[in-house]
C-alpha positions in Angstrom: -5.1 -6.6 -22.2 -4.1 -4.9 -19.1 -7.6 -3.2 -19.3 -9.0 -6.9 -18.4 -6.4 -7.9 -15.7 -6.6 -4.4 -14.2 -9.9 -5.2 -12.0 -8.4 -8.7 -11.0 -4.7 -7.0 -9.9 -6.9 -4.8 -7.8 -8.7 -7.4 -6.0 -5.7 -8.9 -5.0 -4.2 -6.2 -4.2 -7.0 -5.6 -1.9 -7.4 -9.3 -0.2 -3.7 -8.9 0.3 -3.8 -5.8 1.9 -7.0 -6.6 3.9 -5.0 -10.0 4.9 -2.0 -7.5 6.4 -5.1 -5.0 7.8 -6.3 -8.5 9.6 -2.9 -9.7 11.2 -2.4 -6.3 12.5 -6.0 -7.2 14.4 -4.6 -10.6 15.5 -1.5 -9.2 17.2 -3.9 -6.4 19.2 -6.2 -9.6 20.1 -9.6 -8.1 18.6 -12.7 -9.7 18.2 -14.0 -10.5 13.9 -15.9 -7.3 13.8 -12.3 -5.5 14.4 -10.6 -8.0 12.0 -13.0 -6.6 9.5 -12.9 -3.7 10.4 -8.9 -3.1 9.6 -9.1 -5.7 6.6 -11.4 -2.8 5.4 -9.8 0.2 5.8 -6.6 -1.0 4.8 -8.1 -2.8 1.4 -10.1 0.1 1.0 -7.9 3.4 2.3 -5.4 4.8 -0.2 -8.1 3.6 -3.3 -10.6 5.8 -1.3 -8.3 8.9 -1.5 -7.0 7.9 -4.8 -10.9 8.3 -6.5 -11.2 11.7 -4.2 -8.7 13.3 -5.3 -9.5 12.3 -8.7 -13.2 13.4 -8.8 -14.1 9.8 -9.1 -17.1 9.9 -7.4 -19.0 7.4 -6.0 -15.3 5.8 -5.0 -14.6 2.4 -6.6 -15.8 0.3 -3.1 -19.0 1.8 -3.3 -19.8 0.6 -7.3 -18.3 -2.5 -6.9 -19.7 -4.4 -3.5 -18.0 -7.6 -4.1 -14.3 -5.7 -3.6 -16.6 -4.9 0.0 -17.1 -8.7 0.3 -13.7 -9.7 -0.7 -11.9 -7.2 2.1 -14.4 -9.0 4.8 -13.8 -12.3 3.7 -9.9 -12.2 4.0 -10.1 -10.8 7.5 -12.3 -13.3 8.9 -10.2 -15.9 6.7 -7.5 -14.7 9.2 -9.1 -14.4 12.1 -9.2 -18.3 12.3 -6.3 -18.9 10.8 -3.7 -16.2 12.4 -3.0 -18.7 15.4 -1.0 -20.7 12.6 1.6 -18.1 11.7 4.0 -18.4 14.2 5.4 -14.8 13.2 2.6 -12.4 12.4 4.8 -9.0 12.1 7.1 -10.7 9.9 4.3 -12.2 7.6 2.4 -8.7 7.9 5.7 -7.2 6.6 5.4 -9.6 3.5 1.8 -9.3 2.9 1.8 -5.6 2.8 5.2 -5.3 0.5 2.8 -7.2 -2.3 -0.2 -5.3 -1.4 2.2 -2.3 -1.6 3.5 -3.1 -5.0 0.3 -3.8 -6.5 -1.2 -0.4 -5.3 1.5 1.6 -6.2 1.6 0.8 -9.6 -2.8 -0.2 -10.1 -3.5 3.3 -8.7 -0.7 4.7 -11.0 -2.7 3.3 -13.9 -5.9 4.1 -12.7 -4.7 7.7 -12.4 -3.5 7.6 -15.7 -6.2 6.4 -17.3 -8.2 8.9 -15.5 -6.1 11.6 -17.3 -3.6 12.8 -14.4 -0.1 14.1 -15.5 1.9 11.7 -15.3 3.6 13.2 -11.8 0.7 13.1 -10.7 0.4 9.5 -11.3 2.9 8.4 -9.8 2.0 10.7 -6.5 -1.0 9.0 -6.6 0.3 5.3 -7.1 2.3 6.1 -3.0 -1.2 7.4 -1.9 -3.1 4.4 -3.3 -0.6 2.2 -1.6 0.3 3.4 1.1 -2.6 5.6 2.7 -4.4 2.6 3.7 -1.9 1.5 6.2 -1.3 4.4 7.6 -5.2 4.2 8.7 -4.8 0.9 9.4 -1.4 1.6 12.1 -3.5 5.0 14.0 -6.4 2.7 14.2 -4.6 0.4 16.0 -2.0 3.0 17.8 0.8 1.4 15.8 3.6 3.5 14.7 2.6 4.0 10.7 5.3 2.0 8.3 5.7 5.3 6.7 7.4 6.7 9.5 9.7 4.4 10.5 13.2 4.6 8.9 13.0 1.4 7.2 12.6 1.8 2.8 8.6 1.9 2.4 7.5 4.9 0.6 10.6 5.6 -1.5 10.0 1.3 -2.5 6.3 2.5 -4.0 7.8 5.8 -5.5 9.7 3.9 -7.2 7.4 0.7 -8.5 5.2 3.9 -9.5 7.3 5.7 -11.4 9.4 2.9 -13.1 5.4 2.5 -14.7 5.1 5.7 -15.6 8.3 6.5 -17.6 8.2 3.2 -19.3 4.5 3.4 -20.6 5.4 7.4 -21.6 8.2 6.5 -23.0 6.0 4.0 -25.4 6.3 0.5 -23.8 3.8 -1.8 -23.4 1.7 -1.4 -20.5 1.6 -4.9 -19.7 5.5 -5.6 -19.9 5.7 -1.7 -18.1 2.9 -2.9 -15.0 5.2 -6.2 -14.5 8.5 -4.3 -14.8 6.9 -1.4 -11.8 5.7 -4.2 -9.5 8.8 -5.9 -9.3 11.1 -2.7 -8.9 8.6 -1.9 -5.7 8.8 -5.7 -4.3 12.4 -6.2 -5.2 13.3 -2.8 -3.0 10.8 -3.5 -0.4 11.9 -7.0 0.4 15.8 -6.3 0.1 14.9 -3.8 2.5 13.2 -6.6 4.8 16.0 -8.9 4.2 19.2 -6.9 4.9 17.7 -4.4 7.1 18.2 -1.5 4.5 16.9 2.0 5.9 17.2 5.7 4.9 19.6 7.9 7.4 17.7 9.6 9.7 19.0 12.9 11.3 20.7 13.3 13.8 20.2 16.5 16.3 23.2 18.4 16.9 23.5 21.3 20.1 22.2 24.5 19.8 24.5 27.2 18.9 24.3 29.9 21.7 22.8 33.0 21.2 26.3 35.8 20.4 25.3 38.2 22.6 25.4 35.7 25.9 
C-alpha cells in the first residue's frame, strides 16, 4: 500500500516545498525564471543528495520529468498569486514545516527501501528534508533555517526516526509513515506557535594565560 502512495507523498512533498522555494523568490522581488528557479532547487535539493549518496543514479528528477514540471508549475502558481498572502515568511514557515515532514520521513523510506541501516535512514530522511532549503536560503543570501536557533532539524530527526523504530520494530508502514509525519509537523509547528528554540551558547571571557 504505501508502495502506491509513496510516489504521490513525494510529489507533494515536492509542490509544497517548491511553493516555500517560490515565496522565498517573492519576498526578494524576482522575476518567474527566479521563481522557478528556487521552486526547483528546493523541490529538488535534499532528494538530489538523498539518490547520491545512495548510488541511485540517474537521481529521481531526472527519470521522472513530470516531478520537473510539477516544481515549475508551483513556482509560477506563486508568482501570480504571492501578492495575496499578506504574510509571506509566516506562510513560508508553514509550507516548509509540511514539505519538511514529508521529506523527512519519504526519504527515510526511500533509504530503507534502498537497503540503508536503519541510522542511516533516518540521517538521510534530515538530508532529504532539509538540504533543499538550505540551497534554497544561500541562493537567495538568506540565513539557512538550519542555523537559526529556532527547532528545525531536531523536528525532522525526529519525524525520521519515530518511522524508523516503529517499522523495525514490526509496525505497519502505513500506520508508522502517518505516526513519523505528524511527530515532525507537531514539533515543528509548536515550535512556530510558542516560539520554542534550542539554547544557544553563550561565550564566556577568556581565562588569562598563568604565566601573565
Amino acid at each position: 500500500m504505501l508502495e502506491q502512495w509513496l510516489p504521490w507523498l513525494d510529489m507533494a512533498g515536492i509542490a509544497v516545498f517548491a511553493a516555500s522555494g517560490a515565496l522565498v523568490a517573492s519576498r526578494k522581488e524576482m522575476d518567474a525564471v527566479g521563481f522557478v528557479l528556487l521552486a526547483c532547487v528546493t523541490g529538488f535539493g535534499g532528494g538530489t543528495l538523498r539518490d547520491l549518496l545512495l548510488g541511485n543514479t540517474p537521481v529521481f528528477w531526472l527519470r521522472a520529468p513530470e516531478v520537473v514540471g510539477v516544481a515549475a508549475a508551483a513556482g509560477l502558481l506563486v508568482f501570480f498569486i504571492a501578492h495575496r498572502v499578506e504574510n509571506r515568511f509566516r506562510a513560508l514557515l508553514w509550507a516548509d514545516a509540511v514539505g519538511l515532514s514529508l521529506f523527512a520521513v519519504a526519504g527515510a523510506e526511500i533509504a530503507l527501501e534502498a537497503g540503508a541501516a536503519p541510522w542511516a535512514a533516518v540521517l538521510l530522511g534530515v538530508v532529504t528534508a532539509t538540504f533543499g532549503g538550505i540551497i534554497r536560503d544561500v541562493i537567495s543570501n538568506e540565513v539557512p533555517l538550519i542555523l537559526r536557533r529556532e527547532i528545525y532539524v531536531t523536528a525532522a530527526a525526529a519525524g525520521a526516526a519515530g518511522f524508523v523504530v516503529l517499522t523495525q520494530a514490526g509496525l505497519w508502514r502505513e500506520p508508522a509513515f502517518a505516526l513519523g509525519l505528524l511527530t515532525c509537523f507537531t514539533i515543528r509547528a509548536l515550535a512556530l506557535l510558542r516560539g520554542w528554540s534550542l539554547p544557544a551558547y553563550k561565550g564566556r571571557p577568556g581565562r588569562e594565560h598563568p604565566d601573565r
